[in-house]
C-alpha positions as CSV (number, residue, x, y, z in Angstrom):
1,X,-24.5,-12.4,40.2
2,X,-21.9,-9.5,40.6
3,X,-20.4,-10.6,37.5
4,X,-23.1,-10.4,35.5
5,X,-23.9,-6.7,36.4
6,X,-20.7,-5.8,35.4
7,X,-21.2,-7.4,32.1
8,X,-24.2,-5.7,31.7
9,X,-23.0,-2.4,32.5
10,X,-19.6,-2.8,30.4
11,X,-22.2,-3.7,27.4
12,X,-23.5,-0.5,27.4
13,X,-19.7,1.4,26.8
14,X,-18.8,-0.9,24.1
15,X,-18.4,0.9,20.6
16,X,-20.6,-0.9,17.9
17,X,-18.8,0.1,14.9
18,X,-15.2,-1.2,15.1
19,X,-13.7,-1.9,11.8
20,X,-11.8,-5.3,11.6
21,X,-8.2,-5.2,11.4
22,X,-5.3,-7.8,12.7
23,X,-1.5,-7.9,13.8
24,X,0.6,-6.3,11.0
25,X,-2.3,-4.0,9.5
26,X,-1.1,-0.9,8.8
27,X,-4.0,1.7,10.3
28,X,-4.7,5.1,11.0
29,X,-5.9,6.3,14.1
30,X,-8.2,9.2,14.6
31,X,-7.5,10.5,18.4
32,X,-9.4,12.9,20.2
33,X,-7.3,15.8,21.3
34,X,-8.8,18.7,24.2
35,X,-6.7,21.6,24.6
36,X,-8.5,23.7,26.8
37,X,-11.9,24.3,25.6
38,X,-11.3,23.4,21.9
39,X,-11.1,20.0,20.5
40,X,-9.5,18.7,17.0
41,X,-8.5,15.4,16.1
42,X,-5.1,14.1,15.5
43,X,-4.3,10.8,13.4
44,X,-1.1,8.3,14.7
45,X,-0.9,6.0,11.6
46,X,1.5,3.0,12.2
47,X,1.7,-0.8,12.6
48,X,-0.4,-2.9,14.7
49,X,2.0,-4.7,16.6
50,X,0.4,-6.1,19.8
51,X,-3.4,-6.4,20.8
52,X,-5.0,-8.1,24.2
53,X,-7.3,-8.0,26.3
54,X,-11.2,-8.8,25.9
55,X,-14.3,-6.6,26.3
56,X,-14.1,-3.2,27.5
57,X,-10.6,-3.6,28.3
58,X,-9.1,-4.7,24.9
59,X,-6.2,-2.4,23.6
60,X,-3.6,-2.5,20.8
61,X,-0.3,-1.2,19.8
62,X,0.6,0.9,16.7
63,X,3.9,1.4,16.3
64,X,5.8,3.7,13.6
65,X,9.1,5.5,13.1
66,X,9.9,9.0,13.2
67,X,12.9,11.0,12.7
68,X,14.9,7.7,12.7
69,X,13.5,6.6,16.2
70,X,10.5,4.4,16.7
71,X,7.3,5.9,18.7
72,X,4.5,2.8,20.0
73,X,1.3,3.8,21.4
74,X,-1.1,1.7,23.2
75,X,-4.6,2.5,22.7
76,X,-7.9,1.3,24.5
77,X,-10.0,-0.3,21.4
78,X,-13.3,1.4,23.6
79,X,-11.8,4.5,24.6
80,X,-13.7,7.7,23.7
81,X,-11.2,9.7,23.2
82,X,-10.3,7.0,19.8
83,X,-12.7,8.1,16.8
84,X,-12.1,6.5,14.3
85,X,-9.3,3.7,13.0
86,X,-9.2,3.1,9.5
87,X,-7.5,0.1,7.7
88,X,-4.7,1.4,4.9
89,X,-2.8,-2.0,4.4
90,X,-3.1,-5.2,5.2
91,X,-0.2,-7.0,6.5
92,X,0.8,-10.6,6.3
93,X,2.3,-12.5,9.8
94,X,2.8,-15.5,11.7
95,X,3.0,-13.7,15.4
96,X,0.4,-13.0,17.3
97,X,3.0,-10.1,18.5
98,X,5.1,-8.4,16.4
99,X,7.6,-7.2,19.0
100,X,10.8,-8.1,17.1
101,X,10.0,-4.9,14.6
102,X,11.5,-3.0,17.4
103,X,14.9,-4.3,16.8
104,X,14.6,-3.8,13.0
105,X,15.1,-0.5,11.1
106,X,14.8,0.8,7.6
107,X,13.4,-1.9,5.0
108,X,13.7,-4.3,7.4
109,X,10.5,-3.6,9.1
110,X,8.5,-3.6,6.2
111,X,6.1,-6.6,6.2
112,X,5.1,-8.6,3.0
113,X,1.1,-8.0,1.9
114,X,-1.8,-9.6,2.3
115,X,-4.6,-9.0,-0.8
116,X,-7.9,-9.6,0.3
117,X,-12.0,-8.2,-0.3
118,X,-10.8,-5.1,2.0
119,X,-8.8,-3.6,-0.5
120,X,-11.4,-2.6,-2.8
């Protein structure tokens, strides 16, 4: 009974338009920044390394290198504050995580590509 409240209630804060993308997809994400009273949106584009979680809690982890040092975040797939994620590349893997990229560097952490109907 309590259960299915709380399903019906996390129905409602689900985002409907969430573009399909895997472990090892190379996305951007559009994040919702407030500083003060204004608003602008910044993009973290990166790696998807990790996702979990089901429902209103699912999250995943985009991971990319920066001045030679490697920056992950972890972002809630329902979150408000994420606008927009947008598939660049499509990445080919046999991990459900991709955790061992953080020991790589350089061309090593490039993964090989996967050609499919999304690239058009």
């Amino acid at each position: 009974m309590v259960s299915n409240l709380i399903d019906k209630i996390e129905e409602t804060q689900l985002k409907k338009n969430i573009p399909e993308f895997r472990i090892g997809d190379t996305v951007d994400v559009h994040v919702k920044i407030v500083e003060g009273d204004k608003q602008r949106v910044q993009i973290f584009n990166g790696t998807v390394i990790a996702r979990k979680g089901k429902g209103i809690n699912e999250s995943f982890t985009v991971r990319r290198i920066v001045n030679n040092e490697g920056v992950e975040r972890i972002f809630p797939l329902h979150s408000p504050s994420v606008a927009n994620v947008d598939v660049k590349r499509s990445g080919f893997t046999r991990r459900s995580k991709l955790y061992f990229l953080r020991k790589r560097a350089g061309k090593a952490v490039r993964l090989r590509e996967v050609w499919t109907d999304r690239k058009k």
